[in-house]
Backbone atoms as SQL, in Angstrom:
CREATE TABLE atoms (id INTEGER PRIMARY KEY, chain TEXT, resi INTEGER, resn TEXT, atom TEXT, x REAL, y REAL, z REAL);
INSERT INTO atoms VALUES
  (1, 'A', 1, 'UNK', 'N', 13.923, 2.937, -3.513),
  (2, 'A', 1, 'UNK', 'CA', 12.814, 3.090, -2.586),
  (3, 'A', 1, 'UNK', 'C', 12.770, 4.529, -2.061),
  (4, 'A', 2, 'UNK', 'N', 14.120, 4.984, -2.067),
  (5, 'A', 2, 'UNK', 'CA', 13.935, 6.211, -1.142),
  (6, 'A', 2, 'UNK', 'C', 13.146, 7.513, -2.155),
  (7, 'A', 3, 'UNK', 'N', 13.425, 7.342, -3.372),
  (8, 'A', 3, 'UNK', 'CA', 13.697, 8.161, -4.571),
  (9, 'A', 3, 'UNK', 'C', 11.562, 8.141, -4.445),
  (10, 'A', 4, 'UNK', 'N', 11.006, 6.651, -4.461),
  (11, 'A', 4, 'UNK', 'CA', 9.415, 6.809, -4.464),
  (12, 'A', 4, 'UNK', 'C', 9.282, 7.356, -3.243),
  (13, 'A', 5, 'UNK', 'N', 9.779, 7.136, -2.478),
  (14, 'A', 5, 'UNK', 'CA', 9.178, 7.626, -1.174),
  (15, 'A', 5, 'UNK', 'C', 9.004, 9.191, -1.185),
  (16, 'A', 6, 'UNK', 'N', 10.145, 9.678, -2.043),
  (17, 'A', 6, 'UNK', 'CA', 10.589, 11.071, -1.928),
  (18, 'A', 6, 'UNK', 'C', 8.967, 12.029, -2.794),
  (19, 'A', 7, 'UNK', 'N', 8.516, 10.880, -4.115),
  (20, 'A', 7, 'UNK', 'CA', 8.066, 11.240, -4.237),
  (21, 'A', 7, 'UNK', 'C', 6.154, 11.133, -3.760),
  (22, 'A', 8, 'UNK', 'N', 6.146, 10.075, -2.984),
  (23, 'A', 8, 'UNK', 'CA', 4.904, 9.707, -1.973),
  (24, 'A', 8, 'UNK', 'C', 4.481, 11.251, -1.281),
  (25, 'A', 9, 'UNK', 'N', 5.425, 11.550, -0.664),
  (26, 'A', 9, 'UNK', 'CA', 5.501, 12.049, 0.269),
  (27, 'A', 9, 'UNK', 'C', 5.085, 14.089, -0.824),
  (28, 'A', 10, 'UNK', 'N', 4.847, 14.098, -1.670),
  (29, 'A', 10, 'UNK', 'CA', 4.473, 15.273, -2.208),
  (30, 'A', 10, 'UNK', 'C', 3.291, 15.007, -3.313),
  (31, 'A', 11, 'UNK', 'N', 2.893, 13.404, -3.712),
  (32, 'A', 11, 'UNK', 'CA', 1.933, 13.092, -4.141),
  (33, 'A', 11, 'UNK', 'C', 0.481, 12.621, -3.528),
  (34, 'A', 12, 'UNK', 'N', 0.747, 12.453, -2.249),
  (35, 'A', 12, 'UNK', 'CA', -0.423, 11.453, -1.629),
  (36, 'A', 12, 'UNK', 'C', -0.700, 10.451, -2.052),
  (37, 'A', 13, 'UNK', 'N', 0.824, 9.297, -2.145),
  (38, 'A', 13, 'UNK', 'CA', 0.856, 8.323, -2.192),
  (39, 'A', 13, 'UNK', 'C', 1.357, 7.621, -1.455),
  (40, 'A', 14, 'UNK', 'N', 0.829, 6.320, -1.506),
  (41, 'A', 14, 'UNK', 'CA', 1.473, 5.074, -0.612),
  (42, 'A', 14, 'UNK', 'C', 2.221, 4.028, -1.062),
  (43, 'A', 15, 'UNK', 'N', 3.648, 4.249, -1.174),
  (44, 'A', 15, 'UNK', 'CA', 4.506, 3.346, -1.238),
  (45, 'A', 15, 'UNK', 'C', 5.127, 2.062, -0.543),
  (46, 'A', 16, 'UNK', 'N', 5.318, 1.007, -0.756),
  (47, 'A', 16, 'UNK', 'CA', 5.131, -0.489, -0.302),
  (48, 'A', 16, 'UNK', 'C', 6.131, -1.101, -0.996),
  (49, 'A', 17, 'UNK', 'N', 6.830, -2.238, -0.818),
  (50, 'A', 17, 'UNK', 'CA', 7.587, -2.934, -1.543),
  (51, 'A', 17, 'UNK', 'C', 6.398, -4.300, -1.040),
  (52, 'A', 18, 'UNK', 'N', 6.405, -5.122, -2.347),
  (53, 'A', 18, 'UNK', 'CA', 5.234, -6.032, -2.495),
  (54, 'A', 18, 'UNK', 'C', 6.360, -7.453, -3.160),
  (55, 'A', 19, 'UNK', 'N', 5.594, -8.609, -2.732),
  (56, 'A', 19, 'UNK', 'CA', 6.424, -9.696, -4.042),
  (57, 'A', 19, 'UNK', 'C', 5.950, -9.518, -5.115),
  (58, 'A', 20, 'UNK', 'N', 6.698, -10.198, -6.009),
  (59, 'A', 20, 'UNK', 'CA', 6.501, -10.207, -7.685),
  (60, 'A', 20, 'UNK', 'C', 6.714, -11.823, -8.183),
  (61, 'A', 21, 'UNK', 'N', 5.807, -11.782, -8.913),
  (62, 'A', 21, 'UNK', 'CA', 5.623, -13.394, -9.368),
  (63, 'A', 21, 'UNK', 'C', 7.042, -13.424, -10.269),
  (64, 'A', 22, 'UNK', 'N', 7.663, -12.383, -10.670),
  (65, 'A', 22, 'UNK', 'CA', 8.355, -12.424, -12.094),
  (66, 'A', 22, 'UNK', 'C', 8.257, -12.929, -13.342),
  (67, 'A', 23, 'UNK', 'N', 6.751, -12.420, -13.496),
  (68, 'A', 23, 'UNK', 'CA', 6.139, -12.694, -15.000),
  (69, 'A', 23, 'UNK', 'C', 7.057, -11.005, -15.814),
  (70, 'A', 24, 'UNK', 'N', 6.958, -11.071, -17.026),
  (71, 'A', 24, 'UNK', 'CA', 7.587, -10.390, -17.729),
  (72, 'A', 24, 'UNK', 'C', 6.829, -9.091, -17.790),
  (73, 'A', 25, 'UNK', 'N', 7.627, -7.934, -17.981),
  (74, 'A', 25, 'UNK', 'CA', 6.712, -6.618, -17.946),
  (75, 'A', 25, 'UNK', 'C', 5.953, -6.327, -18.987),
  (76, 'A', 26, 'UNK', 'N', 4.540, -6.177, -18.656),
  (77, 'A', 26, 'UNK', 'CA', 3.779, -5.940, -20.057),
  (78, 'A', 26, 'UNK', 'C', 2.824, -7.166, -19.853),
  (79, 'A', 27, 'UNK', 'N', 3.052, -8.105, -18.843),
  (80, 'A', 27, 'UNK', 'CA', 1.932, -9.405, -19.022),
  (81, 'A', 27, 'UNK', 'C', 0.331, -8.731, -18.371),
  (82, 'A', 28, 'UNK', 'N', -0.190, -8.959, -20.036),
  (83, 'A', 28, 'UNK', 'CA', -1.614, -9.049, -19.560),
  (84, 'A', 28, 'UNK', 'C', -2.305, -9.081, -18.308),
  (85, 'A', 29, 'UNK', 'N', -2.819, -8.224, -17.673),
  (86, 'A', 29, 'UNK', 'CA', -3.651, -8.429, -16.431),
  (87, 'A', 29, 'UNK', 'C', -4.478, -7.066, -16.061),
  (88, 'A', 30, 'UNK', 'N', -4.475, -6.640, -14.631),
  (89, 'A', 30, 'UNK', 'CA', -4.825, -5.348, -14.310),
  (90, 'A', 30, 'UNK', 'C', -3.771, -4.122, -14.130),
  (91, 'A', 31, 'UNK', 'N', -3.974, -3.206, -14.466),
  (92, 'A', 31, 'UNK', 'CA', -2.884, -2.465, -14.209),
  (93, 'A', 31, 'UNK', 'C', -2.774, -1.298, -12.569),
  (94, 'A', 32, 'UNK', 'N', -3.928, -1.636, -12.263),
  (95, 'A', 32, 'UNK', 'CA', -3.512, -1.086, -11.213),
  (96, 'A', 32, 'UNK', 'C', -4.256, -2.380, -9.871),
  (97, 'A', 33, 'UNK', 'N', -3.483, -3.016, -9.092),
  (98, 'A', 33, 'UNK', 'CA', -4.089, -4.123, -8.088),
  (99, 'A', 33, 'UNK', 'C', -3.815, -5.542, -8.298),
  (100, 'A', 34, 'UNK', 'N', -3.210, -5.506, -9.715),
  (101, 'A', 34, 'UNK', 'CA', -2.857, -7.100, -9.150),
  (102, 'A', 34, 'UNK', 'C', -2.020, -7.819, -8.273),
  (103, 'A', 35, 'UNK', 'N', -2.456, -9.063, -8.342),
  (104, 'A', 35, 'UNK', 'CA', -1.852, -9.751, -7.162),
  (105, 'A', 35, 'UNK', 'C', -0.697, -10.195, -7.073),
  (106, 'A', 36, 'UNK', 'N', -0.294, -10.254, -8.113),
  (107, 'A', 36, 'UNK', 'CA', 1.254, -10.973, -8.933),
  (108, 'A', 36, 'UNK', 'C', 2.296, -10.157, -8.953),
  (109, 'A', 37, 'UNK', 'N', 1.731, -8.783, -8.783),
  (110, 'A', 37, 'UNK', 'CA', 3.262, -7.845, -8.698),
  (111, 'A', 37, 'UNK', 'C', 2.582, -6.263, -8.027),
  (112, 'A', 38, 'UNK', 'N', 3.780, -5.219, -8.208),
  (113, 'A', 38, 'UNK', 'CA', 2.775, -4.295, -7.614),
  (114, 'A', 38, 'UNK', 'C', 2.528, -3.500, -8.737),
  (115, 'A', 39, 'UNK', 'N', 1.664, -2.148, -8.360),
  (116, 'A', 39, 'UNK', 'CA', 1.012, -1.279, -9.652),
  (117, 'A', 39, 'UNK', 'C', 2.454, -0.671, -10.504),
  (118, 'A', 40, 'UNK', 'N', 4.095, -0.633, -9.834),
  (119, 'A', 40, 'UNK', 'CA', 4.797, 0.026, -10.532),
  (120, 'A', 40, 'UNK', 'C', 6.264, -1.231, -10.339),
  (121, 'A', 41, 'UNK', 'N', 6.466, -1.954, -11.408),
  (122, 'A', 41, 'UNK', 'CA', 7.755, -2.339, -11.163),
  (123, 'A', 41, 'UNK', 'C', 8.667, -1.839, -11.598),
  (124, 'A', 42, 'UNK', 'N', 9.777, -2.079, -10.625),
  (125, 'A', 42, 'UNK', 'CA', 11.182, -1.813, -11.130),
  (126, 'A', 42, 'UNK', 'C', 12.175, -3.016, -11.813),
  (127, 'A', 43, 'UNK', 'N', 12.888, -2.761, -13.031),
  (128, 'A', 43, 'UNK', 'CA', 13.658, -4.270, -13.494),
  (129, 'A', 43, 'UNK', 'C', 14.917, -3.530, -13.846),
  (130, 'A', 44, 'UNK', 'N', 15.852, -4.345, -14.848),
  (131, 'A', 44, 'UNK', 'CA', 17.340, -3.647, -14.863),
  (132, 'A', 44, 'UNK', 'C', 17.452, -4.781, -16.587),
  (133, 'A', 45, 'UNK', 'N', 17.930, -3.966, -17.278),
  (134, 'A', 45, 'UNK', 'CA', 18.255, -4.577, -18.810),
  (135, 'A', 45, 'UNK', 'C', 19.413, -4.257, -19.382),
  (136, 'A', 46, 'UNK', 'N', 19.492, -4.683, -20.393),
  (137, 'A', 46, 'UNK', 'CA', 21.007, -3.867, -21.121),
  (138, 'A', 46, 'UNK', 'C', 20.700, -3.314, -22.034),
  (139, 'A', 47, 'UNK', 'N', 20.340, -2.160, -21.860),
  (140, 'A', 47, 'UNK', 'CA', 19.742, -0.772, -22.372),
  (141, 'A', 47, 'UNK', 'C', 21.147, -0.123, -23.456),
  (142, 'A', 48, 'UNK', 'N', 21.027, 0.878, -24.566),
  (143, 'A', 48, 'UNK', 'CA', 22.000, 1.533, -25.234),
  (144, 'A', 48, 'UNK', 'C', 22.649, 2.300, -24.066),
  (145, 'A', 49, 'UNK', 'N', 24.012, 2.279, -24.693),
  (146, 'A', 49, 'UNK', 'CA', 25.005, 3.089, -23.574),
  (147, 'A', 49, 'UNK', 'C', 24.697, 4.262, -23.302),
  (148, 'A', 50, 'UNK', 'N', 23.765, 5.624, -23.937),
  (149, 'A', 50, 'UNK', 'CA', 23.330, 6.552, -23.825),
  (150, 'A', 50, 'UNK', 'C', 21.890, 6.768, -23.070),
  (151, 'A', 51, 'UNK', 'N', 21.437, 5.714, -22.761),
  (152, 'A', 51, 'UNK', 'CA', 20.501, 5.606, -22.087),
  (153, 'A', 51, 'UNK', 'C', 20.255, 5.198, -20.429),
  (154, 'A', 52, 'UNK', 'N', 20.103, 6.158, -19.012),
  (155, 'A', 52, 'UNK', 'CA', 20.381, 5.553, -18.295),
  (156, 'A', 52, 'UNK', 'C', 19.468, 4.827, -17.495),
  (157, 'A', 53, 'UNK', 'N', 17.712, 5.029, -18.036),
  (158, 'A', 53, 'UNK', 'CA', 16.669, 4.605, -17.500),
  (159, 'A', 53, 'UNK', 'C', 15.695, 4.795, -18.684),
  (160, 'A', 54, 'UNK', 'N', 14.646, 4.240, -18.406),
  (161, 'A', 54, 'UNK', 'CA', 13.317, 4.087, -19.380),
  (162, 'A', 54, 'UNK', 'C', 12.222, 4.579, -18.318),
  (163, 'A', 55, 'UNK', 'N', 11.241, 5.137, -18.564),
  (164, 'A', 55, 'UNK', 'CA', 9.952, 4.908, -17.624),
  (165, 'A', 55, 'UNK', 'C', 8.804, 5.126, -18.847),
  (166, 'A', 56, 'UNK', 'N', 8.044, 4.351, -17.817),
  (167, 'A', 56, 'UNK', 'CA', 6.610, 4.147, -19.216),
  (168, 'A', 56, 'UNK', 'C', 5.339, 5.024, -18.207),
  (169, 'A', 57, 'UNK', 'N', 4.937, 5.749, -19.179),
  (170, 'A', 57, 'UNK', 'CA', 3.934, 6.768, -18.659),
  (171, 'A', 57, 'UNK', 'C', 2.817, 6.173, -18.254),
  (172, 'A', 58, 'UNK', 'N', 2.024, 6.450, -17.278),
  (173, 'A', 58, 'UNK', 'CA', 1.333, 5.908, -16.282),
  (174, 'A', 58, 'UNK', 'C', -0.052, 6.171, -16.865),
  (175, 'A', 59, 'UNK', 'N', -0.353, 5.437, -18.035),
  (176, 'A', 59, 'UNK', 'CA', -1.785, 5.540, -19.295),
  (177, 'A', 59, 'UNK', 'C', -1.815, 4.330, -18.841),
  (178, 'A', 60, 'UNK', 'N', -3.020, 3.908, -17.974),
  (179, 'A', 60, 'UNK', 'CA', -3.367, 2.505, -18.199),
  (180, 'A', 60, 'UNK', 'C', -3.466, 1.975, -19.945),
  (181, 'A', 61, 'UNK', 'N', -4.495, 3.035, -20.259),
  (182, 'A', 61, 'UNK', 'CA', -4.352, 2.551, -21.291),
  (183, 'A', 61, 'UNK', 'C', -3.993, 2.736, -23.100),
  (184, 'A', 62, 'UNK', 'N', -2.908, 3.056, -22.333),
  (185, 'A', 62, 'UNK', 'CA', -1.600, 3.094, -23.531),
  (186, 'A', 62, 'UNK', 'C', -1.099, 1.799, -23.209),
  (187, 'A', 63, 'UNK', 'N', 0.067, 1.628, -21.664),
  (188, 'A', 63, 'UNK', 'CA', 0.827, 0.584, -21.538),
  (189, 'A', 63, 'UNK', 'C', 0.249, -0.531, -20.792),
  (190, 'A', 64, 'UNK', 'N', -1.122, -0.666, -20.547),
  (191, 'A', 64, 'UNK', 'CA', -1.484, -1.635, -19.827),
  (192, 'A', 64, 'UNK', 'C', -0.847, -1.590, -18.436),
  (193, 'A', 65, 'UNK', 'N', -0.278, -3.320, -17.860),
  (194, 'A', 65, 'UNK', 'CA', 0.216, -3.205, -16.952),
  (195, 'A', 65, 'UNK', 'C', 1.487, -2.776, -16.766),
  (196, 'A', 66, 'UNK', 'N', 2.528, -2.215, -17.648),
  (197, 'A', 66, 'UNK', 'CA', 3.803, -1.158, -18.112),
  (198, 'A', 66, 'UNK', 'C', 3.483, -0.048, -17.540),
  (199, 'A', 67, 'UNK', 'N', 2.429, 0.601, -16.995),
  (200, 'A', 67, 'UNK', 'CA', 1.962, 1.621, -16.449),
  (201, 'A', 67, 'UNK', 'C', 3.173, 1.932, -15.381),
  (202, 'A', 68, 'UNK', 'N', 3.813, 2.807, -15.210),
  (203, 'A', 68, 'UNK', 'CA', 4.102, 3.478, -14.508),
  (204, 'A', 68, 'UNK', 'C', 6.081, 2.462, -13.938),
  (205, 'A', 69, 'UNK', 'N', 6.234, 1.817, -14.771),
  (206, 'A', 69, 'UNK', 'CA', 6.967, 0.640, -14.623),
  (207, 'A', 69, 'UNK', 'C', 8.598, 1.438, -15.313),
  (208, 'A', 70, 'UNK', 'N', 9.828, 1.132, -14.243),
  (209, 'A', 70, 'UNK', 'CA', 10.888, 1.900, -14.859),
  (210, 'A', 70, 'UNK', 'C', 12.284, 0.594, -14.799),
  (211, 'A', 71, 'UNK', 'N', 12.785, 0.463, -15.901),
  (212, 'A', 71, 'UNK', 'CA', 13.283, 0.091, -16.233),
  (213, 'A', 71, 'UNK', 'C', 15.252, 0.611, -16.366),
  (214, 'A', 72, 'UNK', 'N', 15.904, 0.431, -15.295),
  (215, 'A', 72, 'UNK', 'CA', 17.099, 0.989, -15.080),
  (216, 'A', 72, 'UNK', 'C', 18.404, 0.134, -16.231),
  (217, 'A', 73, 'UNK', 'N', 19.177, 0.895, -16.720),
  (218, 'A', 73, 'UNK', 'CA', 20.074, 0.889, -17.338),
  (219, 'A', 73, 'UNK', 'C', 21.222, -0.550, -16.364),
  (220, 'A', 74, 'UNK', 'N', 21.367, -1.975, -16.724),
  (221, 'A', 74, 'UNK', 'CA', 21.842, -2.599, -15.999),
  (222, 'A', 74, 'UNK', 'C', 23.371, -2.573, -16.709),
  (223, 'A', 75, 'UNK', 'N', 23.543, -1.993, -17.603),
  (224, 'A', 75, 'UNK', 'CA', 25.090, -1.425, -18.036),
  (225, 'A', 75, 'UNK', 'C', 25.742, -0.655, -17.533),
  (226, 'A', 76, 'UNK', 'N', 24.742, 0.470, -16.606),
  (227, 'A', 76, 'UNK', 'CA', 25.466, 1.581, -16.416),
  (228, 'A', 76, 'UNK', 'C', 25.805, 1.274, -14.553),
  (229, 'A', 77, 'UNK', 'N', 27.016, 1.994, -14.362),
  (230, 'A', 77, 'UNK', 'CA', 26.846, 2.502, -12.972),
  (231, 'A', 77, 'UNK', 'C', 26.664, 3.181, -12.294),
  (232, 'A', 78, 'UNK', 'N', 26.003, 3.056, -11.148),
  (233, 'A', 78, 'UNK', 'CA', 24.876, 4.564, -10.744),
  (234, 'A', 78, 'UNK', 'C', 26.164, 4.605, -9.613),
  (235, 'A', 79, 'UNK', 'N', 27.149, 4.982, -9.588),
  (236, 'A', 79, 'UNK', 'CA', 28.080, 5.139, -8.463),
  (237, 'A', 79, 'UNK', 'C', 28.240, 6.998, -8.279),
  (238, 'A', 80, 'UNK', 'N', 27.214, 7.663, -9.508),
  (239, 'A', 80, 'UNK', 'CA', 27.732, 8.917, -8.465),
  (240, 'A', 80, 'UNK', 'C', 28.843, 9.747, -9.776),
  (241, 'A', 81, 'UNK', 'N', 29.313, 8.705, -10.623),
  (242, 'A', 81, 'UNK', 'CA', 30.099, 9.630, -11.833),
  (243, 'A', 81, 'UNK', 'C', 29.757, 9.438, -12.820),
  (244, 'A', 82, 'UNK', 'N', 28.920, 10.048, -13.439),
  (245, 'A', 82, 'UNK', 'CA', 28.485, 11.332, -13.136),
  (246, 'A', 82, 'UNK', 'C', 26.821, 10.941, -12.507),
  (247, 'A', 83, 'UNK', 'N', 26.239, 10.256, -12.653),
  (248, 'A', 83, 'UNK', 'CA', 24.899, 9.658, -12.009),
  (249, 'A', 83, 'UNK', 'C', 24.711, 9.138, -10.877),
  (250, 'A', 84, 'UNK', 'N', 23.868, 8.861, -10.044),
  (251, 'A', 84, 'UNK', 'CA', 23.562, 8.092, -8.360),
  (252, 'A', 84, 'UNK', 'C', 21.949, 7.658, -8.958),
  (253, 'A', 85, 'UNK', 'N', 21.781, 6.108, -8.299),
  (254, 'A', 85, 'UNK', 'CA', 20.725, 5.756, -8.567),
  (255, 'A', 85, 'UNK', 'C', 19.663, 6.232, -7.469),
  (256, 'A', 86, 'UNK', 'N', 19.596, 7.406, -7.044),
  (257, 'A', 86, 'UNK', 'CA', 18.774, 7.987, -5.997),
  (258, 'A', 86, 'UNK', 'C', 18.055, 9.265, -7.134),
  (259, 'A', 87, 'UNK', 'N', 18.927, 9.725, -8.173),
  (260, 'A', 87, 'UNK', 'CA', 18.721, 10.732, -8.838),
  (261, 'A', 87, 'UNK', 'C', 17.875, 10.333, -10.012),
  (262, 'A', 88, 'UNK', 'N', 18.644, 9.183, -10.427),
  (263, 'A', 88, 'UNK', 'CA', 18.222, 8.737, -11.797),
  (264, 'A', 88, 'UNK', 'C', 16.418, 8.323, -11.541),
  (265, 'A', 89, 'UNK', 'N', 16.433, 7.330, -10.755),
  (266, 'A', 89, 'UNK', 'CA', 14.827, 7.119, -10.019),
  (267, 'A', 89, 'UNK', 'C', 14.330, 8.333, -9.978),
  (268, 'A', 90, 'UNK', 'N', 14.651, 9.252, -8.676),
  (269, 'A', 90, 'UNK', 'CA', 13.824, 10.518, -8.641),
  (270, 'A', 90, 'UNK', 'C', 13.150, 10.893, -10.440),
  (271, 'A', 91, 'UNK', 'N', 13.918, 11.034, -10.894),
  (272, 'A', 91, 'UNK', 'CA', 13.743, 11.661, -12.371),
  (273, 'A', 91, 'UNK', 'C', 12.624, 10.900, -13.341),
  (274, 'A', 92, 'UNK', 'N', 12.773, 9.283, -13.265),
  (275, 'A', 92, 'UNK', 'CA', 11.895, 8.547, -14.234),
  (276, 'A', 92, 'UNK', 'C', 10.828, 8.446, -13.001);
């Protein structure tokens, strides 16, 4: 949260934590306003060991509702050696 906020705050954006239905990322709908989740989710997978995040570029329409949606490395640990999950966010 802090990592969007960080970047709200130099975009002229408004950041919110919203519920999520927990339909799967990529389900068909609107990509920016629906009701079921918000315009950018965050999830956690078991990503390759060289990988410590994913983010999907914010093309409605390339990724649909994947728009802008980042996907954190749930293998790795963001404890700070050598990564912090404050950095890794900032970045995707």
């Amino acid at each position: 949260l802090r990592a969007y906020q960080t970047w709200s705050r130099h975009a002229n954006l408004s950041v919110a934590v919203v519920p999520d239905s927990g339909d799967p990322l990529g389900t068909p709908g609107r990509w920016q306003g629906d009701e079921r989740f918000g315009d950018v989710r965050i999830a956690a997978a078991d990503l390759q060991s060289s990988v410590l995040a994913v983010g999907t570029a914010a093309d409605p329409g390339l990724a649909g509702t994947r728009a802008g949606d980042v996907i954190l490395n749930s293998g790795f640990r963001f404890d700070g050696s050598p990564y912090d999950l404050f950095t890794v966010a900032l970045h995707e």
